[in-house]
N, C-alpha and C positions, 0 to 999 in steps of 0.2 A: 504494500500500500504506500501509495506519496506521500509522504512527510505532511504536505500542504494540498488542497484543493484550491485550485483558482474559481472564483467567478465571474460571469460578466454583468455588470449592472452601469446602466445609462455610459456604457462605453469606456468604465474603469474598473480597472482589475483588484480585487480585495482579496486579501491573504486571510483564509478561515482556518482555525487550528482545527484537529481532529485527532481523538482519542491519542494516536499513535504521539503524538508532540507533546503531551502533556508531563508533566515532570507527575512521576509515580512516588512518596515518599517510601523507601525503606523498613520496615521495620528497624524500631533503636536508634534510626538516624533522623528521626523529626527534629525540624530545627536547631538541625547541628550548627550552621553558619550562625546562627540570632542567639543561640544560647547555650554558649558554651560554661562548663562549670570550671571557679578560677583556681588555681591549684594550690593545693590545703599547705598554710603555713606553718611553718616548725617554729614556736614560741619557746625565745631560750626559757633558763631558769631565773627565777625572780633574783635580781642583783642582792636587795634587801640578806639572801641568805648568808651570800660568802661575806658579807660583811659583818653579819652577827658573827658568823665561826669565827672571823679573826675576832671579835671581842670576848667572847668565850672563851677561845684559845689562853687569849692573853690574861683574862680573870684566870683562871681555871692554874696557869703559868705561873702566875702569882703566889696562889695559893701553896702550891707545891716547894715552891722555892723558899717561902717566908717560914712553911714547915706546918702549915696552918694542916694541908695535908700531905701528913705523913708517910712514909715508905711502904706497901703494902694495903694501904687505903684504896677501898673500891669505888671505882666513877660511876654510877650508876647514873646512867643516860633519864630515865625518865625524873629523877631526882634534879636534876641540872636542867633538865628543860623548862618543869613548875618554875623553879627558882627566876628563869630568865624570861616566860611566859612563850615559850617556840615551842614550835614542834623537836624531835629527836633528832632532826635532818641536819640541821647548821652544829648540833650538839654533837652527834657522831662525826660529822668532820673536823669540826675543834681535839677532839680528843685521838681522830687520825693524826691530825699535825702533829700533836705534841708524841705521839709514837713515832714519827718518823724523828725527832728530835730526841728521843731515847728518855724523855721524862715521863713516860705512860707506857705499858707495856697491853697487850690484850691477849686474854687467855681464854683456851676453849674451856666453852661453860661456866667461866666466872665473869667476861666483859673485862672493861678496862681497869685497871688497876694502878697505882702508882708503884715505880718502879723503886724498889729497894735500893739503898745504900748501905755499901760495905765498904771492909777497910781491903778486903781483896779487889773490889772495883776501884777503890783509890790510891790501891798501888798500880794498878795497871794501867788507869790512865797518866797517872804521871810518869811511870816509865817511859807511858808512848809519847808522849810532849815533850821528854827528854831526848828522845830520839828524834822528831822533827822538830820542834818549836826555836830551840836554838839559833840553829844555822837558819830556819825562816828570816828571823826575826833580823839576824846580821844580813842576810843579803837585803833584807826589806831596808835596813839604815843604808847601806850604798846607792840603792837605787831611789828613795823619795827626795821630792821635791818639796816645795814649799807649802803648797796647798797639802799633801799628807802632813804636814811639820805640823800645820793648824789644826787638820782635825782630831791626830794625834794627840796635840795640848788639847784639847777641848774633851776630850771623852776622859783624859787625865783629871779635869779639873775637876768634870762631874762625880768620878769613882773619889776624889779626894776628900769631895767637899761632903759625900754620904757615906765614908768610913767617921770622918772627923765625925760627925754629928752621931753618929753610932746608930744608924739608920741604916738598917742591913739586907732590909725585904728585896732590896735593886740592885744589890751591890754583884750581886752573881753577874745578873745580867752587864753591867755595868764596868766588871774586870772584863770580861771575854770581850769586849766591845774596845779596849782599849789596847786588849794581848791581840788583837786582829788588827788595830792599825798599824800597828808595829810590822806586819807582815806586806805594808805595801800590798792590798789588794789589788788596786786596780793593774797591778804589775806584776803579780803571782796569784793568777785565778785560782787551779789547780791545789798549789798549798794551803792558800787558805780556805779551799773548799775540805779539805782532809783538818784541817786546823778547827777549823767552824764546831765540826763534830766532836772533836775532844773537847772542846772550851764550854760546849754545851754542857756535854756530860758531866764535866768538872763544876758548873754552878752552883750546886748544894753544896758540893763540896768549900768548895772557896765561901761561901756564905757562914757555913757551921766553925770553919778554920780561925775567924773573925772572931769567934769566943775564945780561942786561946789570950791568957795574959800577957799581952805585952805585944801582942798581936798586928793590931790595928798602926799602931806606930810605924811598925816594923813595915807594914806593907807600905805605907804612903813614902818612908823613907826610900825602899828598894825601889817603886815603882816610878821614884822622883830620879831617880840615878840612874836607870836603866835606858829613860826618855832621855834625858841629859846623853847622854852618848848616842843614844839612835840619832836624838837632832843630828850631831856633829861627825854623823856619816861611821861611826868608831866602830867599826865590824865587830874585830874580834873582841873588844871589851863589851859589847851590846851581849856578841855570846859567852862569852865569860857569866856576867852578872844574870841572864836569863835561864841558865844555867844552874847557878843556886840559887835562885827566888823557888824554881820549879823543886828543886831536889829539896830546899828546907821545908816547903810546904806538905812534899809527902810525906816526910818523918816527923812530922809534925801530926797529920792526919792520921797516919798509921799507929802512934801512940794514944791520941782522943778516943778512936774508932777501935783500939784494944776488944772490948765488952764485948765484938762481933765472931771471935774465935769462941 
């Protein structure tokens, strides 16, 4: 059959459609062209969350380090979520963070826990600080500039000015903060990503060490003398002195910490 019939009326030709020309819709494909459906968006996760975890985290960090809790203290997620009014979501990954930071440990069938201190974990850390931190710390004084020379005094001033007052809840965090600019980060990624992790670990420890008599002096002294040569580029006196700040502190520890054998 023709696509088209012609006819003739008053000597002009008109194009009639028939059956055959007419558009057949499909089945499924009815106004496919006019309406099409738009394709379903993937809505991240609400911002609001990771930013309570890092605040939890940092409560939670607190607490641990000031001794508020103790070594062996259970974190129970729905207990810390009432408290902060969230759900368990931002709370379990606060408490992820602080495991990958070696200050929460989680165990099958008991959840998270706070991780114990021994006087066998604080020999061990400061052995391994003995083995890297030294020589970090000297090539970190050859290598900084000015701008580490400041940030260096300034995280010095903060650790000084919160032993002096005997305010100790920060000071963990507050010495690591200060034994890492020593390492020239932005010019030894590497070291001080391996350094990060022992200086964490060490926090309690440097925080509880702080009750020894006669203590607190001592460290502002050694940690005033030890800056004083890094400024002045002094390699091998940087490791020299970094070298017993670390060794008197373990023998120090390892006699407080006795009661754990």
């Amino acid at each position: 059959m023709e696509a088209r019939k012609q006819r003739q009326r008053g000597g002009q030709v008109r194009a009639v459609a028939t059956p055959a020309s007419r558009t057949v819709a499909e089945p499924g494909n009815a106004q496919r062209s006019s309406a099409r459906k738009p394709a379903a968006r993937v809505t991240a996760a609400p911002a609001i969350d990771r930013t309570i975890s890092v605040q939890i985290a940092r409560e939670v960090r607190r607490r641990i380090l000031s001794g508020l809790y103790p070594g062996g203290s259970q974190l129970l997620q729905d207990t810390i979520a009432a408290e902060f009014g969230v759900s368990k979501i931002p709370v379990r990954e606060a408490l992820t963070r602080l495991a990958a930071e070696g200050l929460v440990e989680l165990q099958a069938h008991r959840g998270f826990q706070v991780r114990k201190m021994s006087r066998a974990e604080a020999r061990e850390l400061h052995d391994l600080r003995l083995l890297l931190e030294p020589r970090i710390c000297a090539q970190g004084a050859r290598l900084a500039g000015s701008a580490d020379h400041q940030e260096a005094a300034s995280a010095l001033a903060a650790l000084n000015r919160q032993v002096a007052a005997g305010d100790y809840d920060d000071t963990g965090e507050l010495n690591r903060d200060f034994h890492l600019c020593l390492a020239t980060p932005r010019l030894q990624p590497v070291a001080t990503e391996l350094l990060t992790r022992l200086l964490t670990l060490s926090q309690r420890y440097s925080q509880i060490h702080l009750t020894v008599p006669g203590r607190p002096e001592r460290a502002i002294e050694e940690h005033n003398a030890i800056f004083m040569a890094w400024q002045k580029a002094q390699a091998s006196r940087v490791e020299r002195l970094v070298t017993r700040h670390i060794h008197d502190t373990r023998e120090d520890l390892v006699t407080l910490l006795a009661f754990d054998d």
